[in-house]
PLY file of the C-alpha trace (Angstrom):
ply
format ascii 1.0
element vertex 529
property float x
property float y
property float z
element edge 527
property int vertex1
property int vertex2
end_header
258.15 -83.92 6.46
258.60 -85.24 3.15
262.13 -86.46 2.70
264.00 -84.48 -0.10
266.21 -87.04 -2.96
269.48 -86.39 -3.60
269.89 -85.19 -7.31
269.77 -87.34 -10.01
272.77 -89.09 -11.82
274.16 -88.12 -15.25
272.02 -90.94 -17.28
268.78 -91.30 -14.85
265.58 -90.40 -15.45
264.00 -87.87 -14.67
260.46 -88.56 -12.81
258.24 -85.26 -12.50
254.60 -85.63 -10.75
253.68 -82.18 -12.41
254.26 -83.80 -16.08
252.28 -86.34 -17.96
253.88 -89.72 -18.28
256.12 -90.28 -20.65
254.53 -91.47 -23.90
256.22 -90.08 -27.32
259.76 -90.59 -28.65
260.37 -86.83 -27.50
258.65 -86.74 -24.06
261.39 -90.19 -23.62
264.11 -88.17 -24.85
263.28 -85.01 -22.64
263.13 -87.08 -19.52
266.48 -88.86 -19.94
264.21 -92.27 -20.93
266.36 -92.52 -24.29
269.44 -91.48 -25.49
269.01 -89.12 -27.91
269.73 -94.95 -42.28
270.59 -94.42 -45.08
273.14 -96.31 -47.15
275.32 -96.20 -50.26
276.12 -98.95 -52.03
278.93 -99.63 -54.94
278.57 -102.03 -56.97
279.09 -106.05 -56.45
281.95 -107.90 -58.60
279.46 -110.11 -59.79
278.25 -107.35 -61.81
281.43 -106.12 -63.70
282.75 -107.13 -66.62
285.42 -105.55 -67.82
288.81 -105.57 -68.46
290.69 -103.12 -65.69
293.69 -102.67 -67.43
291.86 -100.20 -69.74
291.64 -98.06 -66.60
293.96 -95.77 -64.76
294.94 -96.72 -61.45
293.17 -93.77 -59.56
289.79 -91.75 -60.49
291.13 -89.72 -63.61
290.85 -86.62 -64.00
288.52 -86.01 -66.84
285.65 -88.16 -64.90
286.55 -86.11 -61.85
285.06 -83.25 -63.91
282.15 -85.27 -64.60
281.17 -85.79 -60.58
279.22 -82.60 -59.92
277.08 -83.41 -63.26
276.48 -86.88 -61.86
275.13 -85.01 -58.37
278.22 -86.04 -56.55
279.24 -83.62 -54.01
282.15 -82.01 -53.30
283.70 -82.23 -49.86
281.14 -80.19 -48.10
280.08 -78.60 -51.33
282.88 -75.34 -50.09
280.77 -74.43 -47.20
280.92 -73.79 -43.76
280.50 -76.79 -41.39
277.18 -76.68 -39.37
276.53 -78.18 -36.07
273.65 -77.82 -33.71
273.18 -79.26 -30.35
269.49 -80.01 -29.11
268.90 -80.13 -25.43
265.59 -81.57 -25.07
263.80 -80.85 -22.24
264.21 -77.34 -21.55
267.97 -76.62 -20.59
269.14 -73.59 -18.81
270.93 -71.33 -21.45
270.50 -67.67 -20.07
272.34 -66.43 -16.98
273.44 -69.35 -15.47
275.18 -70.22 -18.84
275.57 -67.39 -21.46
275.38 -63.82 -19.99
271.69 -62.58 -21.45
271.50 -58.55 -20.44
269.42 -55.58 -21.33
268.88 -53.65 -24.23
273.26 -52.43 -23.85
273.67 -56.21 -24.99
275.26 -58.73 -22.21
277.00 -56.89 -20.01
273.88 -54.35 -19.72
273.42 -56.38 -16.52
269.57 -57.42 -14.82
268.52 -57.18 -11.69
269.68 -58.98 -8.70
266.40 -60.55 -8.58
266.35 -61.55 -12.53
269.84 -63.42 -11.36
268.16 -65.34 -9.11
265.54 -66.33 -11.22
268.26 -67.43 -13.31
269.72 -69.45 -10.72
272.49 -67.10 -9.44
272.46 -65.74 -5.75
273.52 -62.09 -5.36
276.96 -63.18 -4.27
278.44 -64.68 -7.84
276.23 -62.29 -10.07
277.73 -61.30 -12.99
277.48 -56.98 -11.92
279.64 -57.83 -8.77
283.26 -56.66 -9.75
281.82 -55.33 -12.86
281.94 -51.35 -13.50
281.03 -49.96 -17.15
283.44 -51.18 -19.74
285.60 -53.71 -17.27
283.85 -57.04 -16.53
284.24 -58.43 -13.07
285.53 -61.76 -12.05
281.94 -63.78 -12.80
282.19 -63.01 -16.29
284.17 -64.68 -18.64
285.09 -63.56 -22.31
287.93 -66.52 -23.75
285.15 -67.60 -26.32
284.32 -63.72 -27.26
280.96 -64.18 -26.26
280.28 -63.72 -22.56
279.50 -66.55 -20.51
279.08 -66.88 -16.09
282.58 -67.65 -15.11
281.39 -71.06 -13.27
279.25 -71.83 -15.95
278.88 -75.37 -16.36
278.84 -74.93 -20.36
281.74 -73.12 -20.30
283.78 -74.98 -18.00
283.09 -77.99 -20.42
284.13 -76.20 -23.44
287.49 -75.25 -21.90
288.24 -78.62 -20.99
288.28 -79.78 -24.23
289.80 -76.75 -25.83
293.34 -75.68 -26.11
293.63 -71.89 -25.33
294.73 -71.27 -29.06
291.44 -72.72 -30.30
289.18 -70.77 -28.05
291.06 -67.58 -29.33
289.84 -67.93 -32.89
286.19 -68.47 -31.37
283.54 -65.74 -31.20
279.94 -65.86 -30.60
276.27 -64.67 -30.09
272.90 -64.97 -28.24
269.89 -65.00 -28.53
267.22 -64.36 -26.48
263.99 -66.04 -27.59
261.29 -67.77 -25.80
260.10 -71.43 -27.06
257.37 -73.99 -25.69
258.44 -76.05 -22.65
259.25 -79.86 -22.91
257.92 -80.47 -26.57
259.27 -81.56 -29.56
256.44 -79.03 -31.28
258.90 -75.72 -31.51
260.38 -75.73 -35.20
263.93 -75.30 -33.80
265.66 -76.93 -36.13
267.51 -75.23 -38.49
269.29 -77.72 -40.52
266.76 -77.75 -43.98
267.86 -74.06 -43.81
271.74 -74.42 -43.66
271.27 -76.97 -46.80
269.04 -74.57 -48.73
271.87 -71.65 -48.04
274.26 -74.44 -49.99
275.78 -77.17 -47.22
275.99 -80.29 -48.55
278.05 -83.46 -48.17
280.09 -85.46 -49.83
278.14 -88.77 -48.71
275.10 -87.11 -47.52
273.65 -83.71 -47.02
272.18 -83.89 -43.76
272.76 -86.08 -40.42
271.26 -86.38 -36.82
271.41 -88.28 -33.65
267.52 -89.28 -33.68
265.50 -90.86 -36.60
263.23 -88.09 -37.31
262.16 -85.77 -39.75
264.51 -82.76 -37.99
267.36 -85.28 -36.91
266.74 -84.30 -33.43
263.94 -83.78 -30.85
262.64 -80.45 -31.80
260.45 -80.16 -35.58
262.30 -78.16 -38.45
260.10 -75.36 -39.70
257.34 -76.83 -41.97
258.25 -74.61 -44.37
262.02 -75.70 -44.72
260.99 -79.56 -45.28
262.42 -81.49 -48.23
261.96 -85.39 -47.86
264.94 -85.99 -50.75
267.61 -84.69 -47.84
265.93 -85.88 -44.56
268.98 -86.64 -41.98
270.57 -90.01 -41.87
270.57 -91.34 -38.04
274.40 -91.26 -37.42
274.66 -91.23 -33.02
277.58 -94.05 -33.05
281.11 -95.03 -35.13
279.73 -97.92 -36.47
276.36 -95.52 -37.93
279.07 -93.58 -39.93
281.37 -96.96 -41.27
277.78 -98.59 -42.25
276.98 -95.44 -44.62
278.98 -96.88 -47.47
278.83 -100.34 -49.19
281.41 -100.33 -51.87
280.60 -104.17 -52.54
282.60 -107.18 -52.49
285.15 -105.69 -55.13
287.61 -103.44 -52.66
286.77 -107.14 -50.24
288.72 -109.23 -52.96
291.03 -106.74 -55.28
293.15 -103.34 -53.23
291.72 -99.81 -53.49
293.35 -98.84 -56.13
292.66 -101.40 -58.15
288.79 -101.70 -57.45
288.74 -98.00 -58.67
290.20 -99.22 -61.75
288.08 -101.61 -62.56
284.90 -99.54 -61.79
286.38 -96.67 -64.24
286.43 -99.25 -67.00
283.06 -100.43 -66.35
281.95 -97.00 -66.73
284.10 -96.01 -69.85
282.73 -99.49 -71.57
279.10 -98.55 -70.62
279.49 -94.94 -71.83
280.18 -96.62 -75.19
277.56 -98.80 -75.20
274.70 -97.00 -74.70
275.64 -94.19 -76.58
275.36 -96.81 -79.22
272.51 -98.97 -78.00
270.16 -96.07 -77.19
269.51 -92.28 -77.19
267.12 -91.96 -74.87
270.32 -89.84 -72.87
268.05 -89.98 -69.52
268.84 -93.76 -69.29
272.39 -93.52 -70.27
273.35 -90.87 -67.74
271.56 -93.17 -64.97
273.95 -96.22 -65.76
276.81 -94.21 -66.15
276.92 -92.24 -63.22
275.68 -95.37 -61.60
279.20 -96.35 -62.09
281.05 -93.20 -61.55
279.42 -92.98 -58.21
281.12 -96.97 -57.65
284.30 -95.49 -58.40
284.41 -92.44 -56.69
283.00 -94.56 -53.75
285.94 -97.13 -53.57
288.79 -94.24 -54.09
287.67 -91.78 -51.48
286.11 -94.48 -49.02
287.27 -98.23 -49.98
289.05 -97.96 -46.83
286.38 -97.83 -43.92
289.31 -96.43 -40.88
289.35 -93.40 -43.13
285.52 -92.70 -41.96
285.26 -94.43 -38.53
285.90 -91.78 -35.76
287.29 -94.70 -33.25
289.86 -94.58 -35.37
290.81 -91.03 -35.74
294.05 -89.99 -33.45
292.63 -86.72 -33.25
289.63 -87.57 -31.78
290.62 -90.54 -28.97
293.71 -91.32 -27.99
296.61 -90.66 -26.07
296.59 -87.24 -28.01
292.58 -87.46 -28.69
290.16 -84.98 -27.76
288.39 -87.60 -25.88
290.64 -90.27 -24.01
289.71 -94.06 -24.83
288.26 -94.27 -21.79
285.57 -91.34 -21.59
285.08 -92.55 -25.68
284.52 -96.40 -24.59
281.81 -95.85 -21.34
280.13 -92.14 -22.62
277.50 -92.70 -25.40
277.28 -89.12 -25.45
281.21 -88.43 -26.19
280.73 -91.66 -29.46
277.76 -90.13 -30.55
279.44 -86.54 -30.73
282.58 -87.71 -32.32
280.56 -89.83 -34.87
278.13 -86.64 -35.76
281.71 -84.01 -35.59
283.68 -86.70 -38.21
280.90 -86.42 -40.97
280.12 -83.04 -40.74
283.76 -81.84 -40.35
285.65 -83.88 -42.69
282.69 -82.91 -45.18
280.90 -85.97 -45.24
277.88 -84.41 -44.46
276.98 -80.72 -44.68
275.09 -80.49 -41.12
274.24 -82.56 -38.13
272.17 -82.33 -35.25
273.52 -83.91 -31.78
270.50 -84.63 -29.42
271.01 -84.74 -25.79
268.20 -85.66 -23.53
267.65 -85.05 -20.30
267.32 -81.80 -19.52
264.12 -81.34 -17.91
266.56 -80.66 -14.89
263.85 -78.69 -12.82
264.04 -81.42 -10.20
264.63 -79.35 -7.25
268.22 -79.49 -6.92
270.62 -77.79 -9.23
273.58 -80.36 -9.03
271.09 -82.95 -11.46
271.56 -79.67 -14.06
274.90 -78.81 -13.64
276.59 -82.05 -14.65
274.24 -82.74 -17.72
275.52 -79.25 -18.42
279.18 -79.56 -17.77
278.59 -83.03 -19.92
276.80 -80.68 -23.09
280.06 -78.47 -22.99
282.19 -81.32 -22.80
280.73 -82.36 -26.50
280.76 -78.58 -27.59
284.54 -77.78 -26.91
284.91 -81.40 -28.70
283.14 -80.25 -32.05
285.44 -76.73 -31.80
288.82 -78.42 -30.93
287.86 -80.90 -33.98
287.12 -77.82 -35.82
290.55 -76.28 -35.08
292.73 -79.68 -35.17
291.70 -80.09 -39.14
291.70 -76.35 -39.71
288.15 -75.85 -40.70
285.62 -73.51 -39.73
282.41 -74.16 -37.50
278.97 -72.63 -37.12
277.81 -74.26 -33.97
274.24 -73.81 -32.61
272.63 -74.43 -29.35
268.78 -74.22 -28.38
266.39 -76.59 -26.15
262.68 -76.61 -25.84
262.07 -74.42 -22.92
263.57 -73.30 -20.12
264.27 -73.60 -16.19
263.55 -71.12 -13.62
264.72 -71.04 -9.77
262.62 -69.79 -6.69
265.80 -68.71 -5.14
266.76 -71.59 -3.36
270.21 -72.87 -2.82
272.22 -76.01 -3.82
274.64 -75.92 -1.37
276.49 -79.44 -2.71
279.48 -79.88 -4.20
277.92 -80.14 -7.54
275.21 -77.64 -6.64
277.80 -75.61 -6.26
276.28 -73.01 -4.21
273.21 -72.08 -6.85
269.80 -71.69 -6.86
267.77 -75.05 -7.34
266.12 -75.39 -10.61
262.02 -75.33 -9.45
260.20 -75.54 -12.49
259.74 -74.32 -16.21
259.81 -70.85 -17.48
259.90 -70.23 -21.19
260.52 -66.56 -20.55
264.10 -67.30 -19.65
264.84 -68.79 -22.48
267.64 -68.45 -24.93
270.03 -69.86 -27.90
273.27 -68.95 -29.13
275.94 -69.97 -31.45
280.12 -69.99 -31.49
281.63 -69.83 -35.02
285.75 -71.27 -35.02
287.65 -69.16 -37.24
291.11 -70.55 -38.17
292.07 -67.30 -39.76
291.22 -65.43 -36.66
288.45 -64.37 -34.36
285.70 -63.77 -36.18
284.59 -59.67 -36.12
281.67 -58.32 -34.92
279.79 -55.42 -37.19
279.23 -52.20 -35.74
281.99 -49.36 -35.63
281.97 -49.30 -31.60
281.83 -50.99 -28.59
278.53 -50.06 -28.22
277.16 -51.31 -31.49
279.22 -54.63 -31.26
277.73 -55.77 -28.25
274.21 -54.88 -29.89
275.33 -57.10 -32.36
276.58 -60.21 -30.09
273.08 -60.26 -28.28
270.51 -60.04 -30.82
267.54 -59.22 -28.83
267.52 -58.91 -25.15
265.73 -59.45 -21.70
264.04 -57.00 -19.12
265.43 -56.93 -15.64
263.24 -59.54 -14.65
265.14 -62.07 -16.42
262.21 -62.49 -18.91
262.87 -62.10 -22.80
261.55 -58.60 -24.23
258.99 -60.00 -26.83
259.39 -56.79 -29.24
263.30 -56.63 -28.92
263.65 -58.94 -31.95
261.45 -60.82 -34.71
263.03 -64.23 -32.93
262.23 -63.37 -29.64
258.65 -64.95 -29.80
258.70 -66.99 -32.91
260.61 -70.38 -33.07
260.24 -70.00 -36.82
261.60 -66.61 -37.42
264.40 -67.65 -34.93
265.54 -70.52 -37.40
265.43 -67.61 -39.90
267.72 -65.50 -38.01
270.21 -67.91 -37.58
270.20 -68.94 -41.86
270.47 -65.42 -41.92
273.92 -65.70 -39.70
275.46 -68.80 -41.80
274.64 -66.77 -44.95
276.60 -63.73 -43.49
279.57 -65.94 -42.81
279.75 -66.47 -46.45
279.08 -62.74 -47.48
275.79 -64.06 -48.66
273.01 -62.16 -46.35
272.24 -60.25 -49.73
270.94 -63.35 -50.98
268.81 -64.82 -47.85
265.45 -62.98 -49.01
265.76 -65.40 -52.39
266.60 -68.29 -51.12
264.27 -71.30 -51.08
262.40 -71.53 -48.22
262.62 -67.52 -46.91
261.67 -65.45 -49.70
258.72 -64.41 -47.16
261.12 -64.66 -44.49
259.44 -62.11 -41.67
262.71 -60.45 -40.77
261.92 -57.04 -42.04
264.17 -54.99 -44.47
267.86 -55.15 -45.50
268.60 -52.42 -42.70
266.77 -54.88 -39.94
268.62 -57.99 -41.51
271.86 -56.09 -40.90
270.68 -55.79 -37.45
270.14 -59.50 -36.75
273.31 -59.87 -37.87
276.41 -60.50 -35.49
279.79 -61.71 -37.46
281.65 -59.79 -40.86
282.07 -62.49 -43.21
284.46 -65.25 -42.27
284.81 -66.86 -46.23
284.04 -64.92 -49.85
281.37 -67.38 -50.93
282.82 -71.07 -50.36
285.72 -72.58 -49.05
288.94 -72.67 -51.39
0 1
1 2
2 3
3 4
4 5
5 6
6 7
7 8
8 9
9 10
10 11
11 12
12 13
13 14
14 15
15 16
16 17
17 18
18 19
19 20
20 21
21 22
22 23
23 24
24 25
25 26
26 27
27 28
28 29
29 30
30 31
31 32
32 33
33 34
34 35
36 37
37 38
38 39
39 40
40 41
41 42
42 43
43 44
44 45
45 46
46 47
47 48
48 49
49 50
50 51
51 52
52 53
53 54
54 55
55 56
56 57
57 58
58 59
59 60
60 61
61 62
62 63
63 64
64 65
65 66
66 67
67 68
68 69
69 70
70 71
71 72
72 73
73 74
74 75
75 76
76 77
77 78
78 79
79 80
80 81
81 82
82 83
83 84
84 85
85 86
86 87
87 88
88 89
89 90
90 91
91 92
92 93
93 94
94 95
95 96
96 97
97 98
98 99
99 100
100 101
101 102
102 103
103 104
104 105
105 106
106 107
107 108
108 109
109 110
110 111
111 112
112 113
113 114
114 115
115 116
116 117
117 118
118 119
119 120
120 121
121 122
122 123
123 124
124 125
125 126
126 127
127 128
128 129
129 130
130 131
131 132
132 133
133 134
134 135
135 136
136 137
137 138
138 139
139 140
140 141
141 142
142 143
143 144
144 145
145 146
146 147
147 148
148 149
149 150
150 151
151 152
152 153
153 154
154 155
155 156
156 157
157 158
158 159
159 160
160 161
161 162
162 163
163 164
164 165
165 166
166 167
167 168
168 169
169 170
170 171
171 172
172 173
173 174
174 175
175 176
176 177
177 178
178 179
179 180
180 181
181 182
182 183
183 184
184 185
185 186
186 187
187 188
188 189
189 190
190 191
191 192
192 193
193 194
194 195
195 196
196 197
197 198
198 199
199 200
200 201
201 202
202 203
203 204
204 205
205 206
206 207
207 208
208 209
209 210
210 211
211 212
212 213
213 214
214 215
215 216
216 217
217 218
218 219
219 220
220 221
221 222
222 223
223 224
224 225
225 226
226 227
227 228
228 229
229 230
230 231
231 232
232 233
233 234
234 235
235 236
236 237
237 238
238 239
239 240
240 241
241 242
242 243
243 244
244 245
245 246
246 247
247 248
248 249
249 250
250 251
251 252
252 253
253 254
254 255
255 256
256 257
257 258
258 259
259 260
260 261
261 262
262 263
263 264
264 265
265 266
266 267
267 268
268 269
269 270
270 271
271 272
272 273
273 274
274 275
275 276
276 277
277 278
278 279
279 280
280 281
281 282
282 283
283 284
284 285
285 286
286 287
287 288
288 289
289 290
290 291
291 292
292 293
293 294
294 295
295 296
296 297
297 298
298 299
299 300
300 301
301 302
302 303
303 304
304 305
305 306
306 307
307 308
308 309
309 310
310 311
311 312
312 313
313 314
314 315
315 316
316 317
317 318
318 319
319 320
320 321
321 322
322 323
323 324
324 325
325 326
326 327
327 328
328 329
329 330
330 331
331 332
332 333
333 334
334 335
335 336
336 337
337 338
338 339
339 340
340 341
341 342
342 343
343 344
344 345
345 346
346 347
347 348
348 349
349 350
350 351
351 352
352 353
353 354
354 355
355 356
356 357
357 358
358 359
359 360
360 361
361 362
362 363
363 364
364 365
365 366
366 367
367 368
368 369
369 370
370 371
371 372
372 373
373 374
374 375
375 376
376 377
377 378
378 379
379 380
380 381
381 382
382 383
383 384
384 385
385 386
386 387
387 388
388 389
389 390
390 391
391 392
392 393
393 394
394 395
395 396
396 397
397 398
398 399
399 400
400 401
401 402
402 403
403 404
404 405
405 406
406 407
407 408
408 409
409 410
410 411
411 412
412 413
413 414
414 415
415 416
416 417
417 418
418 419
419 420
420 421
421 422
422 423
423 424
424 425
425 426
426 427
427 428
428 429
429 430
430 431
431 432
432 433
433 434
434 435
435 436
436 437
437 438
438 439
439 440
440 441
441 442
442 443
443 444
444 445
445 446
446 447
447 448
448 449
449 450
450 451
451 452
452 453
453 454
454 455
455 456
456 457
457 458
458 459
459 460
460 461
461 462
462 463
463 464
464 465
465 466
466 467
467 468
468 469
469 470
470 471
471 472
472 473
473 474
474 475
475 476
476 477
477 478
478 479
479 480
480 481
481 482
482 483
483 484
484 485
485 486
486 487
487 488
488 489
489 490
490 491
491 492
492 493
493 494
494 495
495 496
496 497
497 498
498 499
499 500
500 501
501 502
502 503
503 504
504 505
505 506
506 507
507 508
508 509
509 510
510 511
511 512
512 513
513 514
514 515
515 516
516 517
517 518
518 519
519 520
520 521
521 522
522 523
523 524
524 525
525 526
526 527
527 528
């Protein structure tokens, strides 16, 4: 008999004989063979001269109402925060993870048999305990949206959440199917968030790989814009290299490189008004400059951007202690993606995580890669909740898993069925919004219509995603959509998604069907005050 391998560990590679070797960036990433710049500079001292004293000691205030003229952001241009987390390889999401149900929305349970396709014997289904209306003990609601109680996700998340965070948490699913183990689905939906207005104060968009998405999976051709394509931030030292504000802050204190910048920029406003009036080349020198100086006074001190750094996020008191931050790349390349996007640096970000082509015939392999996922998702909503902002935060893969029925009977198997091989049917994404205000609200005006509205789409009681039960179900593209659609509603903006770049042909139907891709009432009139 052919012997069996144990399962593999959290960082290993995964070796299939069904799959083609291993040749792009993405099949790498997939397989757990990789881990899944731009730069702004001030100017140099050897460039200024002025005299500083004709300068205040901090960015005034009449060239702070100059910044947004000069394309400087504001601190995440008043918009909700946006992370997504892509699981390349074909994760488990439905079942197993999230609760994905019938057409009654989540707890409109499947079939014992569509559980075990999903990896859950009939002993720890979800419907055992259950009766209409009152969950049983396999289904747990602290995030608002439903997830297995022993799901690995889940368990994860509530390590790294305080109970009063995961209170102001809601969420939804979606049940969509995608292409398994390729980088070809348009997933990403970053392009999208910045279209609907995220932007950041250093730059707009960020993501754990160099490519055109940030991630593993494409953006929607549609959606591309070169002028924002994500800076690679997937370390602390990524996010402390994305400013340069010269030797000046090196030699003089912050406060007084700002001055001198602000003179240089009052002098030049004087000269060229007086040298030339072509005003196309004096706004380029002078917000040259203004871009030095508001450089040096937000960020001539680099600890305020490094995430090492930050109490909140390792440390005695940190979300992640020095030790899981010093030997999990994972855990630095979370906290470096959370700190820009969070603290407004950057309107969205995309953490990739590779290695989930987990169908390796055990289900311990899947479970911790799992359990290590939710680990970095409760990080990015406890981050969300420690600084008091709120968080979109999205999670798809390429794919999905499927399970012949077999049992793990391990300790990290846990007693589950072994993941066996891919399945795109059972595939599925979903998203948690933090609300420090409150848990966000589901529309509808009953029970019944809320949970319609917290699983947008569903499956049949096979466990495979009903194609017709929603525009994203079989399109990858008009899934991105749908989820725009959500970050717009957060803002009371759905009214606007049909003229917005990039989806005025947008596929989702009318304003009644947008309404009923919708899950959350607004969270924010507009922007953030």
């Amino acid at each position: 008999m052919a012997r069996r391998r144990g399962p593999y560990g959290l960082d290993e590679p995964l070796f299939h004989p069904d799959h083609k070797r291993p040749v792009t960036r993405r099949d790498f990433i997939a397989q757990g063979f990789m881990a899944g710049a731009g730069t702004m500079f001030g100017t140099s001292i050897l460039g200024l001269f002025a005299n500083p004293k004709a300068a205040h000691a901090a960015l005034s205030s009449d060239l702070e109402s100059l910044k947004s003229s000069c394309g400087i952001a504001v601190q995440g241009a008043g918009k909700i925060p946006f992370i997504c987390f892509d699981l390349a390889g074909g994760a488990n999401i439905s079942g197993s993870n999230v609760l994905v149900g019938q057409q009654g929305g989540q707890l409109d349970f499947l079939s014992t048999a569509g559980y075990s396709k999903l990896g859950l014997p009939g002993d720890i289904t979800p419907a055992i305990g259950s009766s209409p209306g009152i969950p049983g003990g396999f289904v747990n609601q602290e995030l608002g949206l439903a997830f297995h109680s022993d799901s690995a996700f889940l368990r994860g998340i509530l390590e790294k959440t305080q109970a009063t965070t995961r209170g102001f948490v809601n969420g939804a699913v979606i049940p969509a199917r995608s292409d398994n183990d390729t980088g070809n689905n348009p997933h990403n939906p970053m392009y999208g968030i910045y279209n609907a207005g995220a932007d950041g104060s250093l730059v707009s968009l960020i993501g754990s790989s160099s490519s055109d998405s940030g991630g593993n999976s494409m953006a929607p051709a549609m959606l591309m814009n070169p002028k924002v394509r994500p800076t690679k931030v997937d370390r602390p030292s990524d996010v402390t290299g994305l400013v340069d504000v010269g030797d000046l802050v090196g030699l003089l204190d912050q406060s007084d490189a700002v001055a001198v910048m602000e003179a240089i920029y009052r002098i030049s406003d004087q000269k060229t008004g007086v040298v030339t009036t072509d005003e196309v080349v004096k706004k380029l020198v002078d917000c040259g400059y203004l871009k030095s100086a508001d450089l040096a006074d937000r960020f001539g001190n680099p600890a305020s951007l490094n995430p090492a750094l930050d109490t909140d996020i390792v440390g005695p008191s940190g979300i992640f202690s020095q030790a899981e931050f010093d030997s999990d790349g994972e855990f630095r390349k979370t906290a470096s993606v959370m700190k820009m996007v969070l603290n407004g640096y950057a309107g969205a970000g995309t953490i990739t995580m590779g290695g989930f082509d987990y169908h390796t015939g055990d289900r311990a392999t899947g479970e911790r890669r799992d359990l290590r996922a939710g680990r970095c998702m409760g990080a990015c909503l406890e981050y969300a909740a420690r600084l008091g902002i709120p968080l979109m935060m999205y999670v798809f893969s390429d794919g999905s898993v499927a399970s012949n029925g077999r049992i793990d009977d391990s300790a990290d198997g846990r007693g589950k069925g072994e993941w066996t091989g891919d399945n795109s049917s059972t595939a599925a994404s979903f998203f948690l919004v933090y609300n420090p205000n409150g848990r966000p609200t589901l529309l509808g005006s009953s029970i019944e219509q809320q949970e319609r509205h917290r699983q947008i789409g569903h499956m049949r009681a096979d466990a495979s995603v009903e194609t017709a039960s929603s525009p994203a179900a079989n399109n990858v593209n008009l899934l991105v959509n749908t989820v725009v659609l959500n970050y717009m509603a957060l803002h009371d903006e759905q009214n606007q998604f049909s003229s917005t770049p990039g989806f005025q042909q947008h596929g989702l139907g009318s304003s009644s069907d947008l309404d009923r891709l919708t899950a959350f009432q607004p969270i924010v009139n507009g922007t953030i005050g």
